[in-house]
N, C-alpha and C positions, 0 to 999 in steps of 0.2 A: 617643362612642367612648372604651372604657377603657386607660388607659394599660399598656404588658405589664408583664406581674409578674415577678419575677428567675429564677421556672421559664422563663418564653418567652425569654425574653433566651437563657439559658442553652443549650436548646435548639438557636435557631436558632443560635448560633454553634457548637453540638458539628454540627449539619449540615453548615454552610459549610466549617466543619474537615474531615470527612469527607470531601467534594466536591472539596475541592484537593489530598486526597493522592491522589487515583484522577490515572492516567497522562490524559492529551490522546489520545482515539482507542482508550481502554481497550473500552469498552463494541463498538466494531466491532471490534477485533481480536482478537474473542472465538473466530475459527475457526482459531485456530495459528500467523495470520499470522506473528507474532515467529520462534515455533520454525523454521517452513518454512525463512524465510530465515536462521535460525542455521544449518540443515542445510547448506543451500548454501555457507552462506559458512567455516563449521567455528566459527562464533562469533568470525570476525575484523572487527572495525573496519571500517564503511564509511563512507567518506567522502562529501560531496555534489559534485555538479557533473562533468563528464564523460563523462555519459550525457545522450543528450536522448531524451526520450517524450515522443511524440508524439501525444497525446491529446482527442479533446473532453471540454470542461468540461460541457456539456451534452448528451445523446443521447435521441433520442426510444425508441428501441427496444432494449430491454439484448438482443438476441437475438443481437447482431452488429456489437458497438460496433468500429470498425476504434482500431487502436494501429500504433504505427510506434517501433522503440527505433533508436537508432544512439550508438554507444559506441567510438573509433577506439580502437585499443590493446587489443580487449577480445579475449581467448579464448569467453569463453561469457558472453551474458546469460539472467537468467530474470526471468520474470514473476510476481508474486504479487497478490491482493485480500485484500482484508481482508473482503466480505461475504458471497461465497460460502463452502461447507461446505467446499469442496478450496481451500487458498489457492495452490496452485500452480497454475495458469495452462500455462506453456509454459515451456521449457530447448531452446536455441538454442547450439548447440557452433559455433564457426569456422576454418578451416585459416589459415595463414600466406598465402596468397594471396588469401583473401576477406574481402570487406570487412565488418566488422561492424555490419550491419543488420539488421531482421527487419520484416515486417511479417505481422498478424494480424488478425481478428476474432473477441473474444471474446465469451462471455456473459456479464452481471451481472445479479444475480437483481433489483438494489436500488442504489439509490446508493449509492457506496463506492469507495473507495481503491485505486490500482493503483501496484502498484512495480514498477522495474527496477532489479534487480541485476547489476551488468556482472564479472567476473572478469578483470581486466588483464592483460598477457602481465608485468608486474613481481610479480604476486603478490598485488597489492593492491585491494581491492574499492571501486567506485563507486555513487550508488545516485541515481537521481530518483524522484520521487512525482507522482500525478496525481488528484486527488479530482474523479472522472463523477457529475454528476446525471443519472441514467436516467429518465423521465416512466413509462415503459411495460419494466418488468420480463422479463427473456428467460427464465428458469428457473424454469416453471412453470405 
């Protein structure tokens, strides 16, 4: 075996450079995800923790994966993925007497990323994450 020569060196490290400035989750949230929930949110600050989603890690059948969000204090949650073509999901508004839950079954075309975005009755936005491995693809 030949030792690399200072091109290969060279190389692999303008690669590895390359590879660590792409974002974590860049490459799937290639369908707006980001944008969608700037829309929702107006571009403000979300915070983690206070929303619980309620999701499997594993799903045999993306045709009809059930979710469950619950976010006390919340005006409106919404949902988004990261792998489908629409990252928007569902928008779920609540009155001052109901309690904010929502339960669904969505489709995921493909494993991928689900969020919930919750809108606080203070103004301030919470957010949970959910990464589904789907075996068997619903969109399509």
């Amino acid at each position: 075996m030949m030792a690399p020569t200072r091109r290969d060196v060279l190389l692999l490290s303008a690669s590895a450079t390359a590879a660590a400035l792409i974002p974590a989750g860049a490459a799937e949230a290639s369908n707006g995800v980001w944008q969608a929930i700037d829309e929702f949110t107006g571009g403000a600050l979300r915070l983690e923790g206070g929303v619980l989603l309620d999701a499997p890690e594993i799903f045999d059948n993306g045709g009809a994966v059930p979710i469950r969000v619950v976010a006390e204090g919340a005006r409106r949650i919404a949902l988004f993925n990261d792998g489908n073509p629409n990252p928007g999901v569902a928008e779920f508004t609540f009155g001052r007497l109901v309690r904010p839950e929502a339960t669904i079954r969505i489709r995921l075309a493909r494993s991928q990323t689900v969020y919930a975005v919750a809108e606080m009755e203070d103004g301030t936005f919470r957010e949970a994450s959910q990464k589904i491995a789907v075996t068997v693809g619903g969109c399509g």
